[in-house]
C-alpha positions in Angstrom: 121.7 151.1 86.4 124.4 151.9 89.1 124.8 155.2 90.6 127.4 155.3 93.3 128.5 159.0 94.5 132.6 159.9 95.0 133.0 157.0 93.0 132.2 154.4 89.7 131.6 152.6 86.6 131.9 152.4 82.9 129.4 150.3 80.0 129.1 149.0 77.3 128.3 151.2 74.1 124.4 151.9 74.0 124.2 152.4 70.9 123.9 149.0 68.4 126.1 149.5 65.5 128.1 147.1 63.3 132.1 147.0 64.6 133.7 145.0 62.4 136.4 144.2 64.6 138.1 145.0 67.3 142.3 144.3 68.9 142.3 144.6 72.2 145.0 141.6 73.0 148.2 143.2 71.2 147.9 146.7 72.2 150.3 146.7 75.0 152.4 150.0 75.8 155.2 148.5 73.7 153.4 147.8 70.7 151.2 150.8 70.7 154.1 152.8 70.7 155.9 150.7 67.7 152.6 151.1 65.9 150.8 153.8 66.3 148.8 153.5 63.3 147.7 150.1 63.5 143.9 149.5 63.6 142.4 149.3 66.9 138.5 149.2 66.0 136.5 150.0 62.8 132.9 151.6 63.7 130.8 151.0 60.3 133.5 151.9 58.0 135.3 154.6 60.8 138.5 153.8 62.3 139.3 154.4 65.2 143.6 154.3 65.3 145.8 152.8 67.6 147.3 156.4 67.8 144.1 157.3 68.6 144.2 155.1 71.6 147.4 155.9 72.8 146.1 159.8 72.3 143.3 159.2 74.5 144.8 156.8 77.1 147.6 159.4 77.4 145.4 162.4 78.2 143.8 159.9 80.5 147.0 159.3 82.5 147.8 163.3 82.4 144.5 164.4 83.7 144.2 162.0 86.2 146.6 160.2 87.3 145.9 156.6 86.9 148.0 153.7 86.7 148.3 152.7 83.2 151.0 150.0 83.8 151.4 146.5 83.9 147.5 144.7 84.2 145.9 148.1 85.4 147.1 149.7 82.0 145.6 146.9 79.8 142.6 146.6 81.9 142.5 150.3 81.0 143.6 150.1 77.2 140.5 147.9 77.0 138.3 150.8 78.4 139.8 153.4 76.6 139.1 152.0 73.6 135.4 151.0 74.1 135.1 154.3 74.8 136.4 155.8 72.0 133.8 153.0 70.1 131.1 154.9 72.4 131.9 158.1 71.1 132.6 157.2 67.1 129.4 156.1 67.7 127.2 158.7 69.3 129.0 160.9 66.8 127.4 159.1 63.8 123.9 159.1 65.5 124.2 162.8 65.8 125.3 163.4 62.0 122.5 161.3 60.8 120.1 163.8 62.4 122.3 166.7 61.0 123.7 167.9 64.6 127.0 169.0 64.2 129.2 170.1 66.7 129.6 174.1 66.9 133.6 174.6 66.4 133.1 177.3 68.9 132.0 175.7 71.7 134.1 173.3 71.3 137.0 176.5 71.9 134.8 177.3 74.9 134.9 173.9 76.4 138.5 173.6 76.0 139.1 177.7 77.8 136.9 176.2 80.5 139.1 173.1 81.3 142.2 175.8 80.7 140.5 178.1 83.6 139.5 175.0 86.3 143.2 173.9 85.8 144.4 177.8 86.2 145.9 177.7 83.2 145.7 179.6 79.6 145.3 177.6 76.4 148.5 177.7 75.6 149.9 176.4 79.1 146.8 173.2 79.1 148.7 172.7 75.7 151.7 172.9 77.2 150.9 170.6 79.7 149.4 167.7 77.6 152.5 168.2 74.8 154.9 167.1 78.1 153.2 164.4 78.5 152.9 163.7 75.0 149.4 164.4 74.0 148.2 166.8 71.6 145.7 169.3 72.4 143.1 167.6 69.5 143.0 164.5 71.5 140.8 166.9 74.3 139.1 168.5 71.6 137.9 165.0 69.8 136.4 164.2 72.9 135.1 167.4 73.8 133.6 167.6 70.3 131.8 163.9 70.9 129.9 164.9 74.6 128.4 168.0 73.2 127.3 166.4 69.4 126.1 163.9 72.1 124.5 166.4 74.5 123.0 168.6 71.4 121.0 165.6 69.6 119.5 164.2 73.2 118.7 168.0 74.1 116.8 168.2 70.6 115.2 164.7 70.6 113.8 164.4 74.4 113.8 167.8 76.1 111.2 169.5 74.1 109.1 166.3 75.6 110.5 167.0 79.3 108.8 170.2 80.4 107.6 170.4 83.9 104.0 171.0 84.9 102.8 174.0 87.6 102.6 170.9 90.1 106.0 169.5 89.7 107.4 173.9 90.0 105.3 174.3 92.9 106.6 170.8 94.7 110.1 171.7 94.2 109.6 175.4 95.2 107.8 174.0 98.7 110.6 171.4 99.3 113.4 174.2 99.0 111.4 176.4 101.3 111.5 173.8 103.9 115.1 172.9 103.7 115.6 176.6 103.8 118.9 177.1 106.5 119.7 172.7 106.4 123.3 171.7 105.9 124.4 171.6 102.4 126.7 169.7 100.9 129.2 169.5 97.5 128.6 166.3 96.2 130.5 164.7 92.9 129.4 161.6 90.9 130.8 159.5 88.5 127.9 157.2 87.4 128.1 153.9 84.9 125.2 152.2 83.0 124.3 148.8 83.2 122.8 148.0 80.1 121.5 144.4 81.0 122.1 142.0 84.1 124.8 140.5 81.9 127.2 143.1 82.3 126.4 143.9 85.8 129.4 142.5 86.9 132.0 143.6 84.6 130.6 146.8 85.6 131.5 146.1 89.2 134.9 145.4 88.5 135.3 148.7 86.4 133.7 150.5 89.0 136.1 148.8 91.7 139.1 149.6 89.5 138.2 153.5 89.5 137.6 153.2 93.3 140.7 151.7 93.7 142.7 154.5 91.4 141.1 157.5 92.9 142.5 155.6 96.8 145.6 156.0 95.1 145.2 159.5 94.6 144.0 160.0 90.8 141.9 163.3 90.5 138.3 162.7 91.2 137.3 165.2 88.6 139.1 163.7 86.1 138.5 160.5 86.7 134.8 161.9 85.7 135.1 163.5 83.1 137.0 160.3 81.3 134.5 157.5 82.7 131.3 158.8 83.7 128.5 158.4 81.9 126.2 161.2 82.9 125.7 164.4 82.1 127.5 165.2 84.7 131.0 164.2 83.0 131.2 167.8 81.6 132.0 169.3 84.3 134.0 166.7 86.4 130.8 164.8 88.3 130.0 167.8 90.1 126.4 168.3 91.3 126.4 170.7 93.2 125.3 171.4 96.6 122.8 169.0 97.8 120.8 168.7 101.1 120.7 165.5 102.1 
């Protein structure tokens, strides 16, 4: 796997599911636009709109800044969508083990992006309706990383509890770093599923590198690409000594 900090990388889904198929080659701006509800993907017997898309890539290009034009934009579409796959996806996995998104938190997640903008609700709604994108677009996505998050959380983390050893290591190593220089450190972090993909994932990691040069927002850059946990809250882990 790849792990490159301030910067990186997008996969393929990891989940194996049956996509009956997929246009990619016909959804330019134009078309999109003409036909919004055109089929971009079905995810066993889900579809996943061409509105959808345009939805998504929208909020994309309003929380970040990215070019979206010309070869960047259907380099981009192309992402988008897999994405989207990803998350139609993940969502399935977690209904079949009965883990349903809490409507709540998903209200919570969104008043959290509202305060690290410094904005209400109603002004992040505001915000996304000028530039065209409806405030369920967010809250699709939000509701897909924590129906995500939930059904690892229940699966693995009951398995992942650390021993007396491990809490006494850690304990030790922060007493001895006690007074060292600290520093703020963001991530956006891609998956390489096999060697096969390792250099598609290059060039997707490039492209990001190459937006955020440009001056796309680093945090939202990870919150729409990266593939850890991390995502949630913009790539941000915190002050590390180093």
């Amino acid at each position: 796997m790849m792990r490159l900090k301030k910067a990186i990388t997008k996969s393929r889904p990891a989940l194996a599911a049956a996509i009956l198929w997929l246009f990619l080659a016909g959804l330019t701006g134009t078309a999109a636009a003409q036909d919004l509800q055109r089929i971009a993907a079905v995810v066993n017997d889900e579809v996943i709109s061409g509105f959808d898309l345009e939805q998504r890539l929208a909020l994309i290009v309003s929380s970040t800044g990215v070019d979206a034009s010309g070869e960047a934009g259907k380099r981009l579409r192309q992402q988008v969508l897999r994405t989207l796959i990803d998350e139609k996806l993940q969502l399935q996995e977690a209904s079949e083990f009965d883990v349903i998104p809490d409507p709540q938190e998903v209200e919570d997640t969104i008043q959290s992006v509202a305060e690290q903008n410094r904005m209400t609700i109603d002004e992040l709604s505001e915000t996304l309706s000028k530039s065209g994108v409806n405030l369920d677009a967010l809250r699709q996505q939000i509701r897909a990383e924590i129906a995500w998050s939930d059904l690892v959380r229940r699966r693995f983390m009951s398995r992942i509890a650390p021993g007396d050893e491990q809490i006494d290591a850690v304990m030790a190593r922060m007493e001895a770093n006690a007074g060292r220089p600290e520093y703020q450190v963001s991530e956006i972090f891609l998956s390489v599923e096999s060697p096969d993909d390792e250099e598609e994932v290059r060039r997707s990691a490039m492209r990001l590198v190459e937006q955020l040069r440009r001056g796309a927002a680093f945090r939202g850059v990870a919150r729409q690409f990266s593939q850890a946990a991390t995502a949630a809250v913009g790539g941000d882990l915190g002050w590390v000594q180093v």
